[in-house]
N, CA, C and O atoms as a GROMACS GRO file, in nm:
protein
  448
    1UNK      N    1   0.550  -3.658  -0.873
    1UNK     CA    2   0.526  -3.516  -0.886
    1UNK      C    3   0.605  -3.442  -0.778
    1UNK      O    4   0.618  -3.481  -0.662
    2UNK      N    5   0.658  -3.329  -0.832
    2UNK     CA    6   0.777  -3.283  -0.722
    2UNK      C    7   0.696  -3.113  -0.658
    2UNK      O    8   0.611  -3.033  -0.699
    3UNK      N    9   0.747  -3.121  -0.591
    3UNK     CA   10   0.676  -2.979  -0.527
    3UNK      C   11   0.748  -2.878  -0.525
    3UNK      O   12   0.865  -2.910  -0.501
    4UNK      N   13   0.729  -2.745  -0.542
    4UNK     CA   14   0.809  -2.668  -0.560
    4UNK      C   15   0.784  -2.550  -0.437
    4UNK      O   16   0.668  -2.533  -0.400
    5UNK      N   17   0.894  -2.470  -0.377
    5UNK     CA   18   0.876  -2.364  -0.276
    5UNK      C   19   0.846  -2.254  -0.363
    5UNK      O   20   0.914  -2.261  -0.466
    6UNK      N   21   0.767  -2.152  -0.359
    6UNK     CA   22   0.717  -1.996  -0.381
    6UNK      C   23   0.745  -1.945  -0.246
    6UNK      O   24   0.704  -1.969  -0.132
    7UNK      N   25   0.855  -1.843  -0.318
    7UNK     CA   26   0.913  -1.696  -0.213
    7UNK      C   27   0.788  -1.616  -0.258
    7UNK      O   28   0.762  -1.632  -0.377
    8UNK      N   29   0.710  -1.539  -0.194
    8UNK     CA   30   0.652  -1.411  -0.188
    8UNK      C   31   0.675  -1.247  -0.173
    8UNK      O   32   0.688  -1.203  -0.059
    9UNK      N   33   0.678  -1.181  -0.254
    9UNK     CA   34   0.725  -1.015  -0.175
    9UNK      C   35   0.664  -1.015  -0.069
    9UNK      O   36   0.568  -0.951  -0.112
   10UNK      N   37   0.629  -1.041   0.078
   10UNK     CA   38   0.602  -1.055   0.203
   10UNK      C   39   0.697  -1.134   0.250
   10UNK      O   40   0.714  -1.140   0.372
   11UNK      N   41   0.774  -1.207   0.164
   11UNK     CA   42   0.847  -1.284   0.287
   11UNK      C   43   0.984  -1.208   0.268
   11UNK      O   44   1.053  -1.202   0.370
   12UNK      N   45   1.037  -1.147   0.151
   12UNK     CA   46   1.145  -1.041   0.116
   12UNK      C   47   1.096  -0.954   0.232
   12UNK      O   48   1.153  -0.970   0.340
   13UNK      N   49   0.975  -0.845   0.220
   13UNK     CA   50   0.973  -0.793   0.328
   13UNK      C   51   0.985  -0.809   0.466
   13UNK      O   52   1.063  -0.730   0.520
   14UNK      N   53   0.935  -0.881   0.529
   14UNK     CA   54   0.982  -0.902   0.656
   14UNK      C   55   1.114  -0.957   0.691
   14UNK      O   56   1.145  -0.964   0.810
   15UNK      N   57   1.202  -1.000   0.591
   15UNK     CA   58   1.347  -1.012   0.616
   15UNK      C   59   1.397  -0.876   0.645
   15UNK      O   60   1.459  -0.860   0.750
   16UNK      N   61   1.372  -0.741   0.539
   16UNK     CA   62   1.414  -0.641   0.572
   16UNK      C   63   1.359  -0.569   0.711
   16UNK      O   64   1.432  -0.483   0.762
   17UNK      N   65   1.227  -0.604   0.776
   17UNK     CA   66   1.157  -0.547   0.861
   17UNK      C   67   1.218  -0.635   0.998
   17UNK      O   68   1.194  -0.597   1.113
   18UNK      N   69   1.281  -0.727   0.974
   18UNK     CA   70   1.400  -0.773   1.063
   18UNK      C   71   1.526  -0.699   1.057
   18UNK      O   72   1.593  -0.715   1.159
   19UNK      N   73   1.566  -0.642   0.991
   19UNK     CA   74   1.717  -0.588   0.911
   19UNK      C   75   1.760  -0.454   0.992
   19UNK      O   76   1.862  -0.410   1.044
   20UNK      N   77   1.595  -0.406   0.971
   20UNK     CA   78   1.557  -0.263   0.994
   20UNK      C   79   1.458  -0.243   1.082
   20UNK      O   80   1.346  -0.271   1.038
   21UNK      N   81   1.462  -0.194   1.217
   21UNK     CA   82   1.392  -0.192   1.352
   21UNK      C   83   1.307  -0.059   1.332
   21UNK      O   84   1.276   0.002   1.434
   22UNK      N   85   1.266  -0.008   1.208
   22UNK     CA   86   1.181   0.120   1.249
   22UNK      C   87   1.077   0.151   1.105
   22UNK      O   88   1.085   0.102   0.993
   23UNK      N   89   1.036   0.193   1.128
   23UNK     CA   90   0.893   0.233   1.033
   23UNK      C   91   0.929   0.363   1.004
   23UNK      O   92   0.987   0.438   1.083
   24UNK      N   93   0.887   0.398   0.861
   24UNK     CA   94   0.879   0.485   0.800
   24UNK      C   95   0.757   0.558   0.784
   24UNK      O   96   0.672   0.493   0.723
   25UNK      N   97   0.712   0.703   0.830
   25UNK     CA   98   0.581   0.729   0.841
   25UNK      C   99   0.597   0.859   0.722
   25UNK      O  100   0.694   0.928   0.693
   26UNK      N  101   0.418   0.858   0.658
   26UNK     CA  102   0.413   0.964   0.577
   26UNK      C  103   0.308   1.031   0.573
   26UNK      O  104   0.199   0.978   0.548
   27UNK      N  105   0.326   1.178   0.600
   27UNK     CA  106   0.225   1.279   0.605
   27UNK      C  107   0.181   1.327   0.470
   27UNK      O  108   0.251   1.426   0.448
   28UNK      N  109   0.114   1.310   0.385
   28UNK     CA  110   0.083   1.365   0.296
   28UNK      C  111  -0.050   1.432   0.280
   28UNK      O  112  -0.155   1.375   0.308
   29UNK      N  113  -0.042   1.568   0.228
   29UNK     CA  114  -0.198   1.630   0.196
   29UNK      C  115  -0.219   1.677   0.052
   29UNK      O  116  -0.119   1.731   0.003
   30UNK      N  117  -0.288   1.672   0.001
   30UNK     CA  118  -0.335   1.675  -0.119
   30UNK      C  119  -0.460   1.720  -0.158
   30UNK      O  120  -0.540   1.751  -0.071
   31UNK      N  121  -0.495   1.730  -0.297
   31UNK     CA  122  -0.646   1.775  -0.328
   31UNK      C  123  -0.747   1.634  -0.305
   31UNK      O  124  -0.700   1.520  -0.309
   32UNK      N  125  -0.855   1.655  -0.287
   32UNK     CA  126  -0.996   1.554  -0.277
   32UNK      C  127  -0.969   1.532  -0.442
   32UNK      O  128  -1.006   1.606  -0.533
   33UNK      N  129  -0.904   1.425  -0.451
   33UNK     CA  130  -0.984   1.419  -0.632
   33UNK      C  131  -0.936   1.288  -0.618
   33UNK      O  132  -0.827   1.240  -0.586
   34UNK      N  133  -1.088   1.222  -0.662
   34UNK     CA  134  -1.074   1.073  -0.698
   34UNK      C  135  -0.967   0.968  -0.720
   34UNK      O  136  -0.962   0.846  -0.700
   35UNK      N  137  -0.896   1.046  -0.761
   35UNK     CA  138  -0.722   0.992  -0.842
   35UNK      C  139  -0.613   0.976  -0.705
   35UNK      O  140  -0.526   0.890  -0.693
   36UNK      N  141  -0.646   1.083  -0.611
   36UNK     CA  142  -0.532   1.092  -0.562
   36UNK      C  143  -0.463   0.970  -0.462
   36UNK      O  144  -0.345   0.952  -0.434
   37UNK      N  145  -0.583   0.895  -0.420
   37UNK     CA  146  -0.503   0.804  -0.315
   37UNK      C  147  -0.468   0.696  -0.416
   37UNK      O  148  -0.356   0.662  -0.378
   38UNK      N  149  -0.500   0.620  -0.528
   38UNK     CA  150  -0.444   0.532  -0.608
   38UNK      C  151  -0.284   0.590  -0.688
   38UNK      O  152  -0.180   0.526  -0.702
   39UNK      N  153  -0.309   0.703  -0.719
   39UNK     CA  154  -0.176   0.790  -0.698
   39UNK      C  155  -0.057   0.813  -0.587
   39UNK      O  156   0.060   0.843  -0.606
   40UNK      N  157  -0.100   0.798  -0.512
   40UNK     CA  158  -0.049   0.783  -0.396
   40UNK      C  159   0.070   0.614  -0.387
   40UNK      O  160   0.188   0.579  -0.383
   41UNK      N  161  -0.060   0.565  -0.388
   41UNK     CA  162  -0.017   0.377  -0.359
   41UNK      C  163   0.065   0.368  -0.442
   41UNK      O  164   0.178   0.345  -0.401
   42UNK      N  165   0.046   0.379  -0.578
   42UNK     CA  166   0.109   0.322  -0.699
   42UNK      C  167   0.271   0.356  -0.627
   42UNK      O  168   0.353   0.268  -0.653
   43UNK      N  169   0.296   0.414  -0.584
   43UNK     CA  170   0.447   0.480  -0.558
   43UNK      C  171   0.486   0.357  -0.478
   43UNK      O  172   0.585   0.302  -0.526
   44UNK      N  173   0.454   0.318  -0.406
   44UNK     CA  174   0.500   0.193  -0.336
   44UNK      C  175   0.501   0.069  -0.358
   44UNK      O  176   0.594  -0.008  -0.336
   45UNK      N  177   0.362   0.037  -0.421
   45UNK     CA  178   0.307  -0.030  -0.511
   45UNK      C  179   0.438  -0.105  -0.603
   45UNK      O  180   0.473  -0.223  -0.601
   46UNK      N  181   0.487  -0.004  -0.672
   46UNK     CA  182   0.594   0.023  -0.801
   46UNK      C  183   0.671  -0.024  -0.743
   46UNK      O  184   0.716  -0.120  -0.807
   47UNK      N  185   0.735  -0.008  -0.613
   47UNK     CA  186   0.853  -0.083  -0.576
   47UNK      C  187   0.835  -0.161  -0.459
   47UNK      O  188   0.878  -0.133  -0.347
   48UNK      N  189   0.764  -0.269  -0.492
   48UNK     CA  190   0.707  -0.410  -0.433
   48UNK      C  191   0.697  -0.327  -0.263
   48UNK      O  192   0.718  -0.423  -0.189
   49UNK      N  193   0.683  -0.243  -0.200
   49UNK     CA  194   0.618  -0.204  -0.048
   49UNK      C  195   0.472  -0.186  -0.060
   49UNK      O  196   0.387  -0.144  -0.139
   50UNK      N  197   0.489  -0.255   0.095
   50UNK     CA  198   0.330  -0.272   0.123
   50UNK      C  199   0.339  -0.200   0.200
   50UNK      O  200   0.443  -0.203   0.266
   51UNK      N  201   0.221  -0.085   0.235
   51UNK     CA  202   0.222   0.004   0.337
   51UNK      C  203   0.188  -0.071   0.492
   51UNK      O  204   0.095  -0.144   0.459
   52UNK      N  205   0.204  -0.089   0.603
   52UNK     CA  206   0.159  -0.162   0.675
   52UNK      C  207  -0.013  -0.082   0.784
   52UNK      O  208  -0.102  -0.128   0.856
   53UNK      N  209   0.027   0.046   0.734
   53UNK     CA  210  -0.080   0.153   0.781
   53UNK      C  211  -0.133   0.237   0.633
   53UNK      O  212  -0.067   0.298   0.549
   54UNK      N  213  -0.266   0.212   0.639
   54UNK     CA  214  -0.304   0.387   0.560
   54UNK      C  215  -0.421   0.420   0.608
   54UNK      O  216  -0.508   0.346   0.654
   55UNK      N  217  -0.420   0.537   0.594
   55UNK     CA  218  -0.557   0.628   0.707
   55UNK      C  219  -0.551   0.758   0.607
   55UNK      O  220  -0.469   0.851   0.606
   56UNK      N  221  -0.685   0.730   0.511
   56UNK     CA  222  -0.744   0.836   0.439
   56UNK      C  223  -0.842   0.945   0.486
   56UNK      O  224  -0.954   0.894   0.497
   57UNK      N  225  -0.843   1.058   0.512
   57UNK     CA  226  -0.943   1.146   0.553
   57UNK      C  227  -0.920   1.254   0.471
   57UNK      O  228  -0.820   1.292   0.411
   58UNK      N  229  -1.080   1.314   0.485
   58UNK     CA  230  -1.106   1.449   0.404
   58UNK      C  231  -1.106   1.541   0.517
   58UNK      O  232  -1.140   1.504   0.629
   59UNK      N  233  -1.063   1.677   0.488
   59UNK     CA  234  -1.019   1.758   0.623
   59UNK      C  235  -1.078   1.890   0.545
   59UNK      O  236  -1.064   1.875   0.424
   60UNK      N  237  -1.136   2.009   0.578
   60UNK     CA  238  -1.146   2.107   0.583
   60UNK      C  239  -1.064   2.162   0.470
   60UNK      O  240  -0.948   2.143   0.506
   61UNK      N  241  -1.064   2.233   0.327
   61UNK     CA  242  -0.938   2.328   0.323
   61UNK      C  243  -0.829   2.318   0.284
   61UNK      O  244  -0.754   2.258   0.361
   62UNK      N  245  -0.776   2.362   0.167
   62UNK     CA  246  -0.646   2.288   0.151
   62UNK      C  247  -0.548   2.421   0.244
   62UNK      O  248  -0.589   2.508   0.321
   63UNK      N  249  -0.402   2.387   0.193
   63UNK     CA  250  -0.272   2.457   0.262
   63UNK      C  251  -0.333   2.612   0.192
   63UNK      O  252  -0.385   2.690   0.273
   64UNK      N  253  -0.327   2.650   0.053
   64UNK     CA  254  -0.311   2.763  -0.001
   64UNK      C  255  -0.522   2.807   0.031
   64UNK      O  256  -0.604   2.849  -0.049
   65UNK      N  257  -0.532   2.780   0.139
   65UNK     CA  258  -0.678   2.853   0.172
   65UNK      C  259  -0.785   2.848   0.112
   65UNK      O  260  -0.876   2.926   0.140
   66UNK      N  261  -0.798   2.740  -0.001
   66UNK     CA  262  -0.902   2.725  -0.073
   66UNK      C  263  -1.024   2.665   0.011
   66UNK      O  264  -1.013   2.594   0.111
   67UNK      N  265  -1.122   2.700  -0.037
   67UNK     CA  266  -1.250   2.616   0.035
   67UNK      C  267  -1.267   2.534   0.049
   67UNK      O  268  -1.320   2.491   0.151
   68UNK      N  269  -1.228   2.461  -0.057
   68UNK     CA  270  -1.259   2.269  -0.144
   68UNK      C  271  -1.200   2.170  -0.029
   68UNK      O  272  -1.120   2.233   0.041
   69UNK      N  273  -1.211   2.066   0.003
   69UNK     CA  274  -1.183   2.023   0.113
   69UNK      C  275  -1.045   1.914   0.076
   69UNK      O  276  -1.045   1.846  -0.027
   70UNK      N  277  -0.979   1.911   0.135
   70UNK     CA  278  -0.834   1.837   0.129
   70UNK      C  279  -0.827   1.688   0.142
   70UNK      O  280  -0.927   1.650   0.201
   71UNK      N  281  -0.744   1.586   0.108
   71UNK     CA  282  -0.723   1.478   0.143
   71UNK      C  283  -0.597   1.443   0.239
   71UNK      O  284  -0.482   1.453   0.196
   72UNK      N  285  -0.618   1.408   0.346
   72UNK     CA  286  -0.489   1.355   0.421
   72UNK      C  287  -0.479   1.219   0.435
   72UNK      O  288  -0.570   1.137   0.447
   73UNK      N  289  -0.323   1.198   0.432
   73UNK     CA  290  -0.310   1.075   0.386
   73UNK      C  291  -0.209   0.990   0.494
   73UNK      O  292  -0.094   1.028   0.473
   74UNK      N  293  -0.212   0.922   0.567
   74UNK     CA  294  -0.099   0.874   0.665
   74UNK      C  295  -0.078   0.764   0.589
   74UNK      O  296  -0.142   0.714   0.496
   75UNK      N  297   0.089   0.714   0.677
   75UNK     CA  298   0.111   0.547   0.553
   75UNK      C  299   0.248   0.538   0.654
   75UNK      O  300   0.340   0.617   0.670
   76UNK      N  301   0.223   0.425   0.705
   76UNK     CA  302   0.343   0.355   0.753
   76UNK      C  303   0.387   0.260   0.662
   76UNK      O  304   0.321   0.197   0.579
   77UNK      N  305   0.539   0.253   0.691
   77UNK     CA  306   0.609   0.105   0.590
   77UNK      C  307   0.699   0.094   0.697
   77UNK      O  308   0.761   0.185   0.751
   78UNK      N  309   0.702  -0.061   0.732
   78UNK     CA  310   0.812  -0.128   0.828
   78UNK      C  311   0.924  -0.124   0.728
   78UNK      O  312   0.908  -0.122   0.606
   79UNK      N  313   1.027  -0.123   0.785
   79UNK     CA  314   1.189  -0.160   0.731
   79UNK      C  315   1.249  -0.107   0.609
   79UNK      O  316   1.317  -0.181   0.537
   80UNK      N  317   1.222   0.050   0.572
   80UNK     CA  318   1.219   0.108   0.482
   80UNK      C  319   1.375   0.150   0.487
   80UNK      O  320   1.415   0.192   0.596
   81UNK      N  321   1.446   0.144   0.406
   81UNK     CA  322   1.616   0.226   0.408
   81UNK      C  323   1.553   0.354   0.406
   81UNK      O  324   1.458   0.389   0.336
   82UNK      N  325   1.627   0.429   0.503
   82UNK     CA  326   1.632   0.557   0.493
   82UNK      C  327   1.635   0.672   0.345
   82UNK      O  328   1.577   0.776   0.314
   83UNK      N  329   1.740   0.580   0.281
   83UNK     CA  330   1.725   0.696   0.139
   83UNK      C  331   1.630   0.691   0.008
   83UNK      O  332   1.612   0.776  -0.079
   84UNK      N  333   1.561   0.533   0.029
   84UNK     CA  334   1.462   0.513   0.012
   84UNK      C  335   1.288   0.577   0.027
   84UNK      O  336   1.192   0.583  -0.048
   85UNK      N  337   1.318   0.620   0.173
   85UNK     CA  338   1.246   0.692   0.206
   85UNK      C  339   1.221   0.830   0.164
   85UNK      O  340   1.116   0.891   0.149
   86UNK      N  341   1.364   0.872   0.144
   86UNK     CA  342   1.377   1.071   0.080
   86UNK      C  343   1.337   1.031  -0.083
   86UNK      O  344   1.280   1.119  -0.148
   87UNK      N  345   1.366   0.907  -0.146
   87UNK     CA  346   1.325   0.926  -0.272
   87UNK      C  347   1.132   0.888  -0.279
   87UNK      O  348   1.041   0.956  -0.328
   88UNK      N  349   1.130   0.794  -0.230
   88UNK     CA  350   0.976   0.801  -0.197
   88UNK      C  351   0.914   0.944  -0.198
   88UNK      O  352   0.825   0.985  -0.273
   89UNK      N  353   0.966   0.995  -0.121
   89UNK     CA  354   0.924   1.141  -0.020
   89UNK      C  355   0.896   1.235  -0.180
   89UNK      O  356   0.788   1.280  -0.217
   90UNK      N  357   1.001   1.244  -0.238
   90UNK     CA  358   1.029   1.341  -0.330
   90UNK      C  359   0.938   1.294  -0.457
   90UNK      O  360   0.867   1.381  -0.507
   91UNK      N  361   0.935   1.164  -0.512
   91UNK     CA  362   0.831   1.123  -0.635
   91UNK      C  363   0.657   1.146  -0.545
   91UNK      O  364   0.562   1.169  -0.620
   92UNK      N  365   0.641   1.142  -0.453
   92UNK     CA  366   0.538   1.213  -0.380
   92UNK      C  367   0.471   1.355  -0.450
   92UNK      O  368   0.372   1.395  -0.512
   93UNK      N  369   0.622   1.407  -0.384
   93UNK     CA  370   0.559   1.597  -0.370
   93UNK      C  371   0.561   1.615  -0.546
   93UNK      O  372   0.514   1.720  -0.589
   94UNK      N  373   0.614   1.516  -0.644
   94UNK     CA  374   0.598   1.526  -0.776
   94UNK      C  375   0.461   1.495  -0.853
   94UNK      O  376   0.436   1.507  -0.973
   95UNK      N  377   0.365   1.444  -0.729
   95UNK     CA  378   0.225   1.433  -0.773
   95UNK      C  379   0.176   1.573  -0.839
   95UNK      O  380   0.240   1.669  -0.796
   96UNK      N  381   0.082   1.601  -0.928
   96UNK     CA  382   0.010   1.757  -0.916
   96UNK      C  383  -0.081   1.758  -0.816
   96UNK      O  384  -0.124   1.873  -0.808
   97UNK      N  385  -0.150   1.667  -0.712
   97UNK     CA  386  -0.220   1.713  -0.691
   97UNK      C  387  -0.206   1.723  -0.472
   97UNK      O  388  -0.277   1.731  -0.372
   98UNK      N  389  -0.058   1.713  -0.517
   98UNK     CA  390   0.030   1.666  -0.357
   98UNK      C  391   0.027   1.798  -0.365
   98UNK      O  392   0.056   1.849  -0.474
   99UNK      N  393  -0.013   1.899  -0.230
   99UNK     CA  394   0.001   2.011  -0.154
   99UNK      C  395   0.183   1.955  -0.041
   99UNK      O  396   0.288   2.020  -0.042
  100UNK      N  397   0.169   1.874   0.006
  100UNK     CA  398   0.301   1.853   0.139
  100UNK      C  399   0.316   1.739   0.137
  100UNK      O  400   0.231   1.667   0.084
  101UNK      N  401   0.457   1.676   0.207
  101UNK     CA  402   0.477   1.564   0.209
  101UNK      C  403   0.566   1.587   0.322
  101UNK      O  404   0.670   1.652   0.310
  102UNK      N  405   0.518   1.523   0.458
  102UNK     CA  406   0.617   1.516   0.557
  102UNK      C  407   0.639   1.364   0.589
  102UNK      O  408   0.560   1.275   0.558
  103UNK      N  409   0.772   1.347   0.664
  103UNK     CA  410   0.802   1.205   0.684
  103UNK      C  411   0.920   1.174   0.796
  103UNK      O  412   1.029   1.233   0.801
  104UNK      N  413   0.877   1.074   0.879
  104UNK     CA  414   0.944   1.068   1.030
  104UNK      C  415   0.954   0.895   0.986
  104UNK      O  416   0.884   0.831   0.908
  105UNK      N  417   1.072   0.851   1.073
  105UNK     CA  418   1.116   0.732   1.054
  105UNK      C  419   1.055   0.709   1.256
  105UNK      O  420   1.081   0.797   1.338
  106UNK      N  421   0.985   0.592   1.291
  106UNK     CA  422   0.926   0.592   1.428
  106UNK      C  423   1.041   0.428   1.451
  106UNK      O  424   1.038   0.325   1.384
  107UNK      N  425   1.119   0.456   1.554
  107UNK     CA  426   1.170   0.307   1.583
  107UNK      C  427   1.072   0.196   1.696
  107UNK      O  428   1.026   0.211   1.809
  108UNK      N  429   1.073   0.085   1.598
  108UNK     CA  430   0.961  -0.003   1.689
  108UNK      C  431   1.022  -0.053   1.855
  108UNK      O  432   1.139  -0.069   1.888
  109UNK      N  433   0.905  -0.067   1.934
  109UNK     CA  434   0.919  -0.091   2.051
  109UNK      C  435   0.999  -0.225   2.060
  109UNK      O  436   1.056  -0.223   2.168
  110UNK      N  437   1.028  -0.342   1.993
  110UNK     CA  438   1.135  -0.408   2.018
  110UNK      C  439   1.266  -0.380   2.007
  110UNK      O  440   1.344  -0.433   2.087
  111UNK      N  441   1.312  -0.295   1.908
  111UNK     CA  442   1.428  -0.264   1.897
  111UNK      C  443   1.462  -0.121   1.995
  111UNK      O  444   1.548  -0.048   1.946
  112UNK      N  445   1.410  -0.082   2.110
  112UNK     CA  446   1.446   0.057   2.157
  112UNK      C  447   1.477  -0.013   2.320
  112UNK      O  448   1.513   0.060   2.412
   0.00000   0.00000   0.00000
């Protein structure tokens, strides 16, 4: 009986998170509605990234002054290509229920 090796999308990733010395961070705010953080994921999800951070909170209020209370959304990804990142960014703010989408690339403390 012969044995066979299995590659994993984790081990693709951390080749690139070697490649690429910095994390990709994302500000997103949105409406409180059930949907929105699985909406969210699926975007990364879709193209085999694993977020390595997410930090869901409900905050006061959306942007346009409504009462109803908001969802904020943080999300790091190690070793993200940069233009990768602006298209990420942009199928984001294409959610309906995405108010903003900000995004900073942070370079990790080994590579600085």
């Amino acid at each position: 009986m012969s044995t066979d090796t299995v590659r994993l999308d984790a081990d693709r990733v951390d080749t690139t998170e070697q490649s690429l010395p910095y994390r990709a961070c994302f500000a997103v705010r949105a409406a409180a509605d059930p949907g929105t953080l699985p909406r969210i994921l699926e975007l990364f999800a879709k193209r085999g990234l694993v977020p390595s951070s997410v930090q869901a909170r409900l905050t006061p209020g959306g942007l346009s002054g409504d009462p109803e209370p908001a969802l904020s959304v943080d999300l790091q990804v190690a070793g993200m290509d940069p233009a990768l990142v602006e298209v990420v960014a942009e199928s984001l703010r294409q959610i309906w229920v995405v108010e903003r989408v900000l995004t900073a690339e942070v370079l990790s403390a080994r590579a600085a």
